[in-house]
C-alpha positions in Angstrom: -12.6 27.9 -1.3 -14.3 26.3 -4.4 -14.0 23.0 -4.1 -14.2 21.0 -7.6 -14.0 17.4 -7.0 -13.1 15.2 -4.0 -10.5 12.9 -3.8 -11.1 9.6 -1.2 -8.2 6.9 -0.3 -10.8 4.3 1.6 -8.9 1.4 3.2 -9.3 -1.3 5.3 -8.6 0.6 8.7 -9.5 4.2 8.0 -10.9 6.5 5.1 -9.2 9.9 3.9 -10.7 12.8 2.0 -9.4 16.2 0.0 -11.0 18.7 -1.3 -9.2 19.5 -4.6 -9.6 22.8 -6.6 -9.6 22.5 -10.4 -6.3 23.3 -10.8 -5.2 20.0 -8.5 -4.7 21.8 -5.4 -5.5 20.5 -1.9 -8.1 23.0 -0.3 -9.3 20.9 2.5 -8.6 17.3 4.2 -10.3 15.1 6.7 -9.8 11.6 8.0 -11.7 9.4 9.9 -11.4 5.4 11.6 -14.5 4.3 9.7 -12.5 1.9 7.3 -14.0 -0.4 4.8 -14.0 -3.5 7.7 -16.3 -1.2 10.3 -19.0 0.1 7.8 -21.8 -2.0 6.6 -22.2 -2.2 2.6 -25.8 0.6 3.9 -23.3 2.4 5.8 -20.7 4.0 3.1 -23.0 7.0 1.9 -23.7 8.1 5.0 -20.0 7.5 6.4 -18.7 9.4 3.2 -21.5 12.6 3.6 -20.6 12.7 7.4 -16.9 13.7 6.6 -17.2 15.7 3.8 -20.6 17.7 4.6 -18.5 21.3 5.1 -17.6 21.0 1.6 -20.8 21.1 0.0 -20.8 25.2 0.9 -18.7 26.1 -1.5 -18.6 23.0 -4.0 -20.0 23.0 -7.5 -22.9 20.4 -7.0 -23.4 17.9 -7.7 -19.5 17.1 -7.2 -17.5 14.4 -8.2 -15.9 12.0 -6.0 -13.0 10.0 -7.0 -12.3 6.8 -4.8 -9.7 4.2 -4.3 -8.6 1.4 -2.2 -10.6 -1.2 -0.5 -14.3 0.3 -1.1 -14.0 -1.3 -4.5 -13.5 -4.7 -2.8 -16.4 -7.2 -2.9 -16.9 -6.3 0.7 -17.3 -2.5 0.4 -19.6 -0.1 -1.0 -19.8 -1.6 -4.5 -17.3 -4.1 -6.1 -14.9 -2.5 -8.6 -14.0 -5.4 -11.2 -10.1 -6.1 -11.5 -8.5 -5.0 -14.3 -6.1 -8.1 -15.7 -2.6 -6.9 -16.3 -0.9 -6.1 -18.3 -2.2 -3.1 -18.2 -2.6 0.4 -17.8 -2.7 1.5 -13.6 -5.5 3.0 -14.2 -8.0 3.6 -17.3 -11.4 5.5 -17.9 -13.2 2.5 -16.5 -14.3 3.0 -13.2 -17.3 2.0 -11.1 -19.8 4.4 -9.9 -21.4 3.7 -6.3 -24.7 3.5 -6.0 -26.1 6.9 -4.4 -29.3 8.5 -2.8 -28.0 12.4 -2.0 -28.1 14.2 -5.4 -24.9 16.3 -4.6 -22.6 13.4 -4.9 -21.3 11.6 -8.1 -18.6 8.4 -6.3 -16.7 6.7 -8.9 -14.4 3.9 -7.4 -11.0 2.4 -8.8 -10.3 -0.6 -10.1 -8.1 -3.0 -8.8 -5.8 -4.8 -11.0 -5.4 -8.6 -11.0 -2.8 -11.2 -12.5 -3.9 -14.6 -14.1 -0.5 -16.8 -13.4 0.3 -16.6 -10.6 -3.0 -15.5 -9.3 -2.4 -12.0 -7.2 -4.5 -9.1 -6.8 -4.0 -5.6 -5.5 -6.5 -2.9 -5.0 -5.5 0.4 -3.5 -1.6 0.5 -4.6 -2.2 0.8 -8.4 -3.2 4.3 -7.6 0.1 5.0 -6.2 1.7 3.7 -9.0 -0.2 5.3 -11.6 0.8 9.0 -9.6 4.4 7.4 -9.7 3.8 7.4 -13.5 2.3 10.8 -13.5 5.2 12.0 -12.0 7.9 9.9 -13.1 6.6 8.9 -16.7 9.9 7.5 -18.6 10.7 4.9 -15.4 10.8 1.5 -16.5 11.7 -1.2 -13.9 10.0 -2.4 -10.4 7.7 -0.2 -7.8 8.0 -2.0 -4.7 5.0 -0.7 -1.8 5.7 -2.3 1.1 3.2 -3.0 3.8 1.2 -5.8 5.2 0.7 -6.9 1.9 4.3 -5.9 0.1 3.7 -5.8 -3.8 6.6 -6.1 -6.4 5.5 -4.4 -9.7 7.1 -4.5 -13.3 6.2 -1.6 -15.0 7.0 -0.8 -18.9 5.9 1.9 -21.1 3.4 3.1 -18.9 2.1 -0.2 -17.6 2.1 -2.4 -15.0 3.3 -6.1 -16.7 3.3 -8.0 -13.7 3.6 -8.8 -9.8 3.9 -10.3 -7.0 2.0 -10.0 -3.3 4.2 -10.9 -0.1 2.2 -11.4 3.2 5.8 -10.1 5.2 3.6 -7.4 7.2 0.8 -9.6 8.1 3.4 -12.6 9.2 4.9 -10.2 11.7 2.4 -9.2 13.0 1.0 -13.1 13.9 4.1 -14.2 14.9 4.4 -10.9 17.5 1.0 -11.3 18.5 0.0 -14.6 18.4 3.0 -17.2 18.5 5.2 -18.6 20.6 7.3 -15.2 20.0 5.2 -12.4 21.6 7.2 -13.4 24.6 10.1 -12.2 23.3 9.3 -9.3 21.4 9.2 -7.2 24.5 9.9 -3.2 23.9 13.4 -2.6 23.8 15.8 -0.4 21.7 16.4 -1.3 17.8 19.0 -3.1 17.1 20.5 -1.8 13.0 23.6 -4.8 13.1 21.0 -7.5 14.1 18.8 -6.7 11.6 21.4 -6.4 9.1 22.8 -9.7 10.4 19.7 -11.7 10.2 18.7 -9.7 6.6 21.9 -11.5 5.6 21.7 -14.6 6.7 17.8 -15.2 5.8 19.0 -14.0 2.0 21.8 -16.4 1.5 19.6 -19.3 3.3 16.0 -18.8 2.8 15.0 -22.0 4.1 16.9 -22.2 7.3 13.9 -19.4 8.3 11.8 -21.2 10.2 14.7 -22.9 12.2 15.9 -19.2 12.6 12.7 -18.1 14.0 12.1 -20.4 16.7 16.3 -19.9 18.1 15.0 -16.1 18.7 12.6 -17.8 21.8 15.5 -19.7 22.5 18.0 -17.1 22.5 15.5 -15.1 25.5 15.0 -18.1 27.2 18.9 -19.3 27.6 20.3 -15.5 27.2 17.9 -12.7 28.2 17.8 -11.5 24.4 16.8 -8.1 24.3 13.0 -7.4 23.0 14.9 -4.5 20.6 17.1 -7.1 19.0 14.9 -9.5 18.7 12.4 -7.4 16.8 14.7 -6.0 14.7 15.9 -9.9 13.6 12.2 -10.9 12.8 12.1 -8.2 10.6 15.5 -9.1 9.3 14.2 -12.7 8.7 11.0 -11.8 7.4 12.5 -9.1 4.6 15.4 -11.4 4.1 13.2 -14.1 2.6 10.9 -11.9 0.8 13.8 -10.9 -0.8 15.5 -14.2 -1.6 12.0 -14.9 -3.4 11.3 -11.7 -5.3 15.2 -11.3 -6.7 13.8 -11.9 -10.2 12.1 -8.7 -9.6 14.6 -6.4 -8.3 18.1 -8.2 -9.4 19.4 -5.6 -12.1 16.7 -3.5 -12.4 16.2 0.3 -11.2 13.4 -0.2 -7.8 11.2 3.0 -6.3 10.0 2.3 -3.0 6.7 3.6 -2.2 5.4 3.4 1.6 5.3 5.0 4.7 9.2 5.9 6.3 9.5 3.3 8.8 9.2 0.1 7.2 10.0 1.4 3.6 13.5 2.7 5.7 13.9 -1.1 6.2 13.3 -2.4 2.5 15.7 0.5 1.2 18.5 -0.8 4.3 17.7 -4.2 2.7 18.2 -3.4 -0.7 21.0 -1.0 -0.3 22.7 -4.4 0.8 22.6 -5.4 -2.6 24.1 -3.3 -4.2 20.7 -1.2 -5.0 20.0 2.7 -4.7 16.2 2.7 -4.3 14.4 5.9 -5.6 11.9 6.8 -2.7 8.4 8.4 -2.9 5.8 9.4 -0.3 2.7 7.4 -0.6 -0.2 10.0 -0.3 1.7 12.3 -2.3 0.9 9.2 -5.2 -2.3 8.5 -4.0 -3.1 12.2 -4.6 -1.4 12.3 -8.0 -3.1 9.0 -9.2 -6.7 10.0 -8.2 -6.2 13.0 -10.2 -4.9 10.7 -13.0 -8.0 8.5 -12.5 -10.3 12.4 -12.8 -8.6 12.8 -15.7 -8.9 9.9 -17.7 -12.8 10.4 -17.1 -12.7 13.6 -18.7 -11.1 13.0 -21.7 
């Protein structure tokens, strides 16, 4: 194994690593919980060395390392300045950390931000600059759903606009910390209630938070089951985000990028309208967009 560069996808909650070979294959991976919110801004050479020390063996030193995600943030190991779209995902500019070991070179990704409205991403413009590697003649919106959901317009190779939707993070404080977490007990999933409150929170948006509040009602006066009633938040929850990003999606060709379980629910959602999303696995475009971000440094 001679390992040419590393690639590093550092979020919030955990930090993963690759060992690539020059010709873009993966010779080695690790993973580890130490995400950008546990280490100290000290802390991220050490964290980093700790994972990837077996490498070193057979590496050509001192070896570049490619990062994304939130160790760019203000927070992390050194602040990665936002790139204002439009724009390219990704261009030659990226941010080197500062070091002490001689056999590492980090370079961190910039995130990119958007003037009017304000909104920033940092992390998922490196899945959709694989998406381009892979898919370069798509023109139309990258949706990446998670706690954070982004809606992206992309055009001749870059990203015009978009638009952040705290969905994720909004169920996950209502289940934990509201009045609902009484009612979200375990239970099995319920496809026609979350299809049935989808609908409903689409065609009335603002009825939502009227919506919400009957599913405590419903368990109280009617024993609703914890399955159903987690599968209508979610219904509620998508349906609005929806309702609000339709000048995104309405006539336009959509890939989905995100892990299966929630993406399954924003393809459900949009399949409901009429819309055949094109779906993508989101470390395979991680991986392809660090070795876009390599590249563009080497030209």
């Amino acid at each position: 194994m001679n390992t040419e560069w590393i690639a590093v996808d550092w979020g919030t909650s955990s930090l993963r690593a690759w060992a690539m070979g020059a010709d873009g294959t993966i010779l080695a991976e690790a993973q580890s919980s130490k995400g950008m919110g546990t280490v100290t801004p000290a802390a991220f050479e050490t964290t980093l060395l700790e994972l990837i020390e077996p490498w070193f063996e057979t590496a050509h030193l001192p070896i570049q390392v490619i990062a994304c995600g939130m160790v760019g943030a203000r927070q992390g190991w050194v602040e990665a300045p936002y790139a204002s779209v439009p724009c390219l995902p990704i261009s030659a500019r990226l941010t080197k950390a500062p070091t002490t070991d001689p056999r590492i070179n980090v370079c961190i990704v910039s995130g990119l931000s958007q003037n009017t409205p304000a909104d920033v991403m940092r992390g998922e413009e490196t899945q959709i600059a694989g998406f381009q590697a892979e898919f370069p003649k798509f023109d139309g919106i990258i949706c990446l759903p998670g706690t954070h959901t982004k809606w992206v317009h992309v055009s001749a190779g870059e990203v015009v606009s978009f638009q952040s939707f705290m969905t994720g993070e909004f169920f996950a404080l209502l289940s934990q910390h509201s009045v609902l977490k009484h009612s979200l007990r375990d239970g099995i999933w319920d496809d026609a209630a979350f299809e049935k409150a989808l609908s409903d929170s689409l065609s009335r948006p603002e009825k939502i938070y009227a919506k919400l509040f009957s599913l405590r009602a419903e368990d109280l006066l009617h024993g609703l089951n914890g399955g159903a009633a987690k599968a209508r938040l979610s219904g509620l929850l998508i349906g609005a985000e929806l309702a609000a990003a339709k000048p995104y999606w309405l006539g336009q060709m959509v890939a989905l990028i995100g892990a299966d379980g929630l993406t399954d629910l924003y393809a459900t959602a949009l399949k409901s309208q009429g819309i055949t999303a094109q779906r993508t696995a989101p470390t395979d475009m991680t991986l392809a967009g660090l070795k876009s971000a390599r590249a563009s440094i080497l030209e």
